[in-house]
C-alpha positions as CSV (number, residue, x, y, z in Angstrom):
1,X,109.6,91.3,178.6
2,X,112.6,93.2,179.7
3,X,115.2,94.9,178.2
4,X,117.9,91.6,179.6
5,X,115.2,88.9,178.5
6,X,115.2,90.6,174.8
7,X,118.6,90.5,174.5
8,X,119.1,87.8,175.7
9,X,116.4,86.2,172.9
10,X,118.4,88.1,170.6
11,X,122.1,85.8,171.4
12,X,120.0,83.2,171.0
13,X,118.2,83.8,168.0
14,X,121.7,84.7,166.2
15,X,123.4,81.3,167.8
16,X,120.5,79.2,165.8
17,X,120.6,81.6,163.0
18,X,124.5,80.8,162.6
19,X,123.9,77.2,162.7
20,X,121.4,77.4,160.2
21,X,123.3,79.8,158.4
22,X,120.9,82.4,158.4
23,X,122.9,85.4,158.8
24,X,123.0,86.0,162.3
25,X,123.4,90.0,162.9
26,X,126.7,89.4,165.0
27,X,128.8,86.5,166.3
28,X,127.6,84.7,169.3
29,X,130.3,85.5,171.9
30,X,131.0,84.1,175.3
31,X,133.2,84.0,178.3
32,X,133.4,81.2,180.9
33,X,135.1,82.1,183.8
34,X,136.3,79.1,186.4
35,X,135.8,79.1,190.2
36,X,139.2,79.6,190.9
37,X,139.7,83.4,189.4
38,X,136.4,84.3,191.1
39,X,138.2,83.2,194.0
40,X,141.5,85.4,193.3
41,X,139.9,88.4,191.6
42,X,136.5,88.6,193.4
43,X,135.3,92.4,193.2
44,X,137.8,93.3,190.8
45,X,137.0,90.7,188.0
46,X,133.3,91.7,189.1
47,X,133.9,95.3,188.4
48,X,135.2,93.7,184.8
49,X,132.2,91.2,184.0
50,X,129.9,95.0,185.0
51,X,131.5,96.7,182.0
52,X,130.3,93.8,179.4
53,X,127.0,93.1,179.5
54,X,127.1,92.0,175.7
55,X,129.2,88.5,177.2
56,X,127.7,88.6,180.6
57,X,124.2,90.3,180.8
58,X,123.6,93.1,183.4
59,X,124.3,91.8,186.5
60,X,122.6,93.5,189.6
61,X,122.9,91.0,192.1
62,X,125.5,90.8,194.6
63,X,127.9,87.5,193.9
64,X,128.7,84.7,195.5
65,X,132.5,84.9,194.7
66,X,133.4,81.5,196.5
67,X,130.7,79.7,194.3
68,X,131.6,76.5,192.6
69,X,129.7,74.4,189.9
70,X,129.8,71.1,191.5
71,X,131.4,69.4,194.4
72,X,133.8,68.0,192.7
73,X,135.5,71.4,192.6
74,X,135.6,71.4,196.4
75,X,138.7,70.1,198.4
76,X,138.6,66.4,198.9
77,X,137.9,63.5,197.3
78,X,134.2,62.6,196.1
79,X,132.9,59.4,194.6
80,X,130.5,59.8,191.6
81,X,127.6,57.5,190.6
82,X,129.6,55.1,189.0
83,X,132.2,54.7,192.1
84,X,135.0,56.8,190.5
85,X,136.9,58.3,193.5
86,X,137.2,62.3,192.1
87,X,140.5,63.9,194.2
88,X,140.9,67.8,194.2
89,X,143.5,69.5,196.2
90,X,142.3,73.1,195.1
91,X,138.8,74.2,195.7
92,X,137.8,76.3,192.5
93,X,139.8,74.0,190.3
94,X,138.2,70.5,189.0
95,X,139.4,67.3,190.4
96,X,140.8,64.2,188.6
97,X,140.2,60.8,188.8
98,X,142.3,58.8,191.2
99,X,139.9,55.8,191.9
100,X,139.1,53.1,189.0
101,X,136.0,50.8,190.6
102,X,136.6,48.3,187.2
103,X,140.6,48.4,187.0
104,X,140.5,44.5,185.9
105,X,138.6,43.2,183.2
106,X,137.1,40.7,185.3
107,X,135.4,43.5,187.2
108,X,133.8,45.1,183.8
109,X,132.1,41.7,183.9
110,X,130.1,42.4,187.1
111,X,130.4,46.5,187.2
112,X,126.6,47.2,187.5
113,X,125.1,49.9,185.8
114,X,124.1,53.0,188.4
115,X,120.4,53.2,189.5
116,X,120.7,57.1,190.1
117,X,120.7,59.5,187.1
118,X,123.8,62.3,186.9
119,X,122.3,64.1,183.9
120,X,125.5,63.3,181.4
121,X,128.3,65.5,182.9
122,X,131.3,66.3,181.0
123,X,133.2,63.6,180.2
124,X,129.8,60.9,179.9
125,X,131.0,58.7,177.1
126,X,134.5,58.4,176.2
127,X,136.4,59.8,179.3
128,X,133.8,57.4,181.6
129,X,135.5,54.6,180.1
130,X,139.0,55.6,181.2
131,X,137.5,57.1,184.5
132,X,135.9,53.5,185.4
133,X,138.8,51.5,183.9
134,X,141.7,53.9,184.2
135,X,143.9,55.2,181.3
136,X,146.2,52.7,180.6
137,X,143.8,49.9,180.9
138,X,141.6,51.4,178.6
139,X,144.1,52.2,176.2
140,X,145.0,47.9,176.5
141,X,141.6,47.5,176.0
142,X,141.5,49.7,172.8
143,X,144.0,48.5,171.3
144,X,143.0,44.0,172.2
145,X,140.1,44.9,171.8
146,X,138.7,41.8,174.2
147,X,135.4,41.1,174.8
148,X,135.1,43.0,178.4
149,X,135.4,46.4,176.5
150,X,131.9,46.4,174.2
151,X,130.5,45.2,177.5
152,X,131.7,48.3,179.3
153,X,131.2,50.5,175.8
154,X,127.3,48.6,176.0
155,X,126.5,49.2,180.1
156,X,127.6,53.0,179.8
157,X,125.7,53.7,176.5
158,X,122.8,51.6,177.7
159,X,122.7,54.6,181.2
160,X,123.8,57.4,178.6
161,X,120.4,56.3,176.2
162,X,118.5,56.5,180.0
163,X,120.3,60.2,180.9
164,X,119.0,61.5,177.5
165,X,115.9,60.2,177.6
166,X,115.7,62.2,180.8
167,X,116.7,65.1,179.2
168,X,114.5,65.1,176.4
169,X,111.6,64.9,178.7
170,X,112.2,68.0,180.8
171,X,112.7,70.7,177.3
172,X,109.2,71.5,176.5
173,X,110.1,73.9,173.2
174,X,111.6,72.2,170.1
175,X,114.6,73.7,168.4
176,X,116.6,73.9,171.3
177,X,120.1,73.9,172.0
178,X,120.7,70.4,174.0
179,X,124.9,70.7,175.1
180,X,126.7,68.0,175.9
181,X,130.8,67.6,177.0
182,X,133.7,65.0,176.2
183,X,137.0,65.3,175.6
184,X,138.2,63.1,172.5
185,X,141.5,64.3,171.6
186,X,145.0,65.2,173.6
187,X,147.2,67.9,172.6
188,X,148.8,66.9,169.2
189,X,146.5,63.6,168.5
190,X,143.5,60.9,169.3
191,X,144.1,58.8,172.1
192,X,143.0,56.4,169.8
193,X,143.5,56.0,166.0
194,X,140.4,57.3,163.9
195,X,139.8,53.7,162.8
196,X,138.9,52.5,166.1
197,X,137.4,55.6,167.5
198,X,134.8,54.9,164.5
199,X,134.4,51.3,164.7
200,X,133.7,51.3,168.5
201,X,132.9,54.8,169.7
202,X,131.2,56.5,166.6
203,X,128.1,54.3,167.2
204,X,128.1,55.3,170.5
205,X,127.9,58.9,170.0
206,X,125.4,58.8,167.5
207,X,123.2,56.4,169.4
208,X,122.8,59.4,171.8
209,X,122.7,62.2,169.9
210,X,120.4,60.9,167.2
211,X,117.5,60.9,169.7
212,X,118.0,64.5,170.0
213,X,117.9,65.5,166.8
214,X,114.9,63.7,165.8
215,X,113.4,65.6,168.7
216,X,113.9,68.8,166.7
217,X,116.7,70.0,168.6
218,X,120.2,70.7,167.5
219,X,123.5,69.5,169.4
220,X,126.6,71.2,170.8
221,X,129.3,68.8,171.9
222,X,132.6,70.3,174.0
223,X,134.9,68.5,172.7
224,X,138.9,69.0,174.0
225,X,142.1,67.9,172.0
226,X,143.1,67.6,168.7
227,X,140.3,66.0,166.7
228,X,140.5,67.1,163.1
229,X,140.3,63.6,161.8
230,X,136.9,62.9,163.6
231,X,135.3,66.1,163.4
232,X,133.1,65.2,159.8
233,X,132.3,61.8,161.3
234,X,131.0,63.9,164.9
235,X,128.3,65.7,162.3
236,X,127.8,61.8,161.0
237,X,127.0,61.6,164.3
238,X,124.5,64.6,164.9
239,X,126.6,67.3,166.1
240,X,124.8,70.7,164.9
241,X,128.1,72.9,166.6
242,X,131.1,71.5,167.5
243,X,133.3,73.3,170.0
244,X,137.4,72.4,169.6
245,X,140.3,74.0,170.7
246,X,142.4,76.4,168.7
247,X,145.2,75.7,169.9
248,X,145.0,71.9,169.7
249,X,143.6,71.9,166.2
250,X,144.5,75.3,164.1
251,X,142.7,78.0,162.5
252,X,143.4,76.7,159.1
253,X,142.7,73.4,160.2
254,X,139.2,73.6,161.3
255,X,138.1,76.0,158.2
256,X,139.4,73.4,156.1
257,X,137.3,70.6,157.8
258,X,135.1,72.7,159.3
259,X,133.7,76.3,157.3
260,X,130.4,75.6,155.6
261,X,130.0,72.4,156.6
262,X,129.6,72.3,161.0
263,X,129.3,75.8,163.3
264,X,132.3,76.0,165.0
265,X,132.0,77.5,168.7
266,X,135.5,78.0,168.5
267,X,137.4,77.3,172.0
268,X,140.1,80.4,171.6
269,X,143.8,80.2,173.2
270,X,143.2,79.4,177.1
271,X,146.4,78.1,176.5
272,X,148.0,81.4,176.0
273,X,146.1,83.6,177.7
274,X,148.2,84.0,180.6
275,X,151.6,84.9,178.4
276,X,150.2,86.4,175.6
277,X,149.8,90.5,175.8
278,X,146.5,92.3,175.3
279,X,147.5,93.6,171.4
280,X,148.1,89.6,170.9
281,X,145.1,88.8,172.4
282,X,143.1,91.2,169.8
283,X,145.0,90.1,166.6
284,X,144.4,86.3,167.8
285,X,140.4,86.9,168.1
286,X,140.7,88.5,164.4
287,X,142.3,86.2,163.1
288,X,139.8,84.0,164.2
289,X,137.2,85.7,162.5
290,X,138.5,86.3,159.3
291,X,139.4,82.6,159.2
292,X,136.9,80.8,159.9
293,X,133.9,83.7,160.0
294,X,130.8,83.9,156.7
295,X,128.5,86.5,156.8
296,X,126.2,83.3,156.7
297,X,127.1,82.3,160.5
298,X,129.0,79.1,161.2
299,X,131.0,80.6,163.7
300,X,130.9,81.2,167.9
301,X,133.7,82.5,169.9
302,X,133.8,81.5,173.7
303,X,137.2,82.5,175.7
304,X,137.5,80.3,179.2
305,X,139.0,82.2,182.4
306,X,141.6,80.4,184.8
307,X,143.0,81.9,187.6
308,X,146.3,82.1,185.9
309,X,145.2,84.6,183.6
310,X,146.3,88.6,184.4
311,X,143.2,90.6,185.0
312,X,144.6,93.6,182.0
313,X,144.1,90.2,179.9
314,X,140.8,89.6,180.6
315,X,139.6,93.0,180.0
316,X,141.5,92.2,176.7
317,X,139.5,89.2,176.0
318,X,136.1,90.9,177.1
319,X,137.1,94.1,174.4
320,X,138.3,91.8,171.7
321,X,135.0,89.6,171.5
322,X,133.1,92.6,171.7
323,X,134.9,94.5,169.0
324,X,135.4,91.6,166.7
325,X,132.1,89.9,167.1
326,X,131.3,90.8,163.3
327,X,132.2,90.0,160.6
328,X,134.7,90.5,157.7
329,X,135.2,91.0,154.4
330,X,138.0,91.2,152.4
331,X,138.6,95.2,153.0
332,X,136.7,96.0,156.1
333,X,134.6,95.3,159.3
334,X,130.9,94.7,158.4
335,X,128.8,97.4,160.5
């Protein structure tokens, strides 16, 4: 094994050791970093990734800097398995949904489901709904709550149930980490009231993710918005490590609902990132961890990279997960 494969065990073993709250030697620590500031920065956001391999790894190869995760980050408009029309007018960035192929109720009635598998990309459950439908319709829909909407809520569990299957087939080692992505909340609230996102999509969510569990595994949902109110019923659900935004949801916030009883792979302030200085950026990751951080575990930080973000504050995102990523206690950093 080499020196990257044993470290790399290593971030592993600490991630399931912090959602087992076993005492994980250091906080798992990530940075995601979007198509688009590839595409700005190239060799000098490459030259930044080289000088942390604890978040990146040692990277050797040369990079593709033009690279995108999926088509729907190109130019153009693409139309997904379920006939959504996807429209982007920036390659790097990710597209939106312009195209609804059920915007009438009448059309739920004879949507079919899609033959060909997609693998659950972000946004498979709750955002599919408003993606086949389209916002406001779905928020009608919602809020009547007529007949057309539990057949659309059954036909797009009933292909979710088929994508996990799927899924579940292909790991070959229990006790893996299975990921999954869809934004619940907007910036200050549910789109929906907690009532009705637990009457009609709480059975949903655990539908899917229950299969996974009792396969052994454990279950990191993405999750964007505010959705403190939901967040306890999410772990009703199945959800080992639940990854909200900071900024949507509060530091205080989540440990309240949160410490002790989920891991939180805490979504820091992408928000901010491209205002805030580097000595802010530092005090905001600290804070983080002396919040909502246990010598137990319990706690993941990941920090996503736009475009929009000035490169001094990336290299003060890359030092401040790398300096913080232990623990405190009530007088000093834990060695």
């Amino acid at each position: 094994m080499s020196v990257q494969e044993k470290e790399d065990d290593m971030a592993t073993d600490d991630r399931i050791k912090s959602i087992r709250r076993e005492y994980p030697a250091r906080i798992p620590v990530s940075v995601g970093i979007l198509p688009a500031a590839w595409m700005k920065h190239r060799e000098v956001l490459n030259a930044i990734v080289r000088e942390h391999p604890i978040l990146f790894g040692k990277h050797t190869d040369e990079r593709d800097y033009d690279a995108v995760w999926s088509r729907t980050y190109v130019e153009g408009e693409h139309i997904d398995v379920w006939g959504c029309t996807w429209s982007n007018v920036k390659t790097g960035m990710e597209a939106i949904v312009t195209g609804h192929p059920a915007p009438t109720r009448e059309s739920v009635r004879t949507l079919a489901i899609p033959d060909k598998d997609d693998g659950m990309p972000h946004g498979f459950m709750y955002l599919r709904l408003a993606d086949i439908r389209g916002f406001e319709e779905a928020m009608m829909d919602f809020a009547e709550e007529p007949p057309e909407l539990q057949m659309l809520l059954d036909k797009v569990l009933q292909y979710n149930l088929r994508q996990v299957r799927r899924r579940l087939d292909a790991i070959t080692d229990t006790g893996q980490i299975v990921c999954f992505g869809d934004d619940l909340g907007m910036q200050t609230s549910l789109p929906i009231s907690p009532e009705k996102w637990r009457k009609l999509l709480k059975p949903c969510f655990s539908s899917i993710y229950q299969p996974v569990r009792a396969a052994g595994h454990y279950v990191h949902m993405h999750t964007d918005g505010h959705i403190l109110e939901i967040i306890p019923d999410l772990v009703d659900c199945g959800v080992n490590v639940v990854n909200p935004q900071v900024g949507a949801n509060g530091l205080e916030n989540l440990a309240r609902v949160c410490k002790g009883k989920v891991c939180v792979d805490l979504d820091l302030n992408r928000q901010m990132f491209p205002f805030w200085k580097p000595g802010d950026i530092d005090a905001h990751v600290r804070e983080a961890v002396e919040v909502l951080g246990s010598p137990a575990g319990g706690l993941w930080l990941k920090a996503e990279i736009g475009e929009d973000v000035p490169l001094e504050n990336i290299e003060a995102i890359c030092v401040a997960l790398e300096t913080h990523s232990h623990y405190y206690d009530t007088e000093q950093r834990c060695p």
